[in-house]
N, C-alpha and C positions, 0 to 999 in steps of 0.2 A: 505427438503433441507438436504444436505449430507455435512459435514464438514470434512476438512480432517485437523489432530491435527497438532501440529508442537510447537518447543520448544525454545524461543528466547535462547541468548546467557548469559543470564540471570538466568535460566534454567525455566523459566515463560513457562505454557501451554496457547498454544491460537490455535485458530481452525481459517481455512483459507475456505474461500466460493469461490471457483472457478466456481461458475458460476456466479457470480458477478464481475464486472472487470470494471478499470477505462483505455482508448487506452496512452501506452506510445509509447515513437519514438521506442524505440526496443524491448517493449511487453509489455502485459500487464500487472497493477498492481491492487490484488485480493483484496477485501476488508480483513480485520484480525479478527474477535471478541476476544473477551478475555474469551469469555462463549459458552459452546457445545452449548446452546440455540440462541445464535445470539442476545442477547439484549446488549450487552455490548461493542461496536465497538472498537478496540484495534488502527487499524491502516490500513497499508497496505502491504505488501506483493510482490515483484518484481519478474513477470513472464521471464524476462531475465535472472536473475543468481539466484533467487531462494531466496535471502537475504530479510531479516525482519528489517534491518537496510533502513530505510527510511523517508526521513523528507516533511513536507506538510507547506507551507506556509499560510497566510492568504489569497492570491488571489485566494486558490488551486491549484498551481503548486505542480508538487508531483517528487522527485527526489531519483533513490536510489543512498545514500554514497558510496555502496561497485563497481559496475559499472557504475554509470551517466545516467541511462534510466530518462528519462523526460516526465512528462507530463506534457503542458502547461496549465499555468492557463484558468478559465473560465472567467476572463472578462480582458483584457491587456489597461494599462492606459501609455502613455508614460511618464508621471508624477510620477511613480512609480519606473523609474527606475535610 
């Protein structure tokens, strides 16, 4: 598995796995580790504009703050909203 580094705004080192990927509406979002070895899951990573600023709910909706790419969660309750 081939990581490619990347520096939050933070200045935090964390390695992005782009061959792992979650489908957003306007692309995809790469899983993040926090460790060259991948045991350490950071986050995720926005394949539309590139930003490490992204927040993930508890239903797993995954949204980035800097553009709005979306991915809808995996189970939708109308009760939830």
């Amino acid at each position: 598995m081939e990581l490619d580094a990347s520096t939050t705004a933070d200045g935090e080192r964390v390695y992005i796995d782009r061959a792992r990927a979650e489908r957003g509406a306007e692309g995809p979002f790469y899983l993040v580790y926090a460790d060259a070895d991948a045991a350490d899951r950071w986050g995720f990573a926005c394949g539309n504009c590139g930003s490490l600023d992204t927040a993930m709910d508890t239903m797993g909706r995954i949204q980035c703050t800097d553009c709005g790419n979306l991915r809808k969660p995996d189970e939708w309750d109308a009760a939830h909203e």
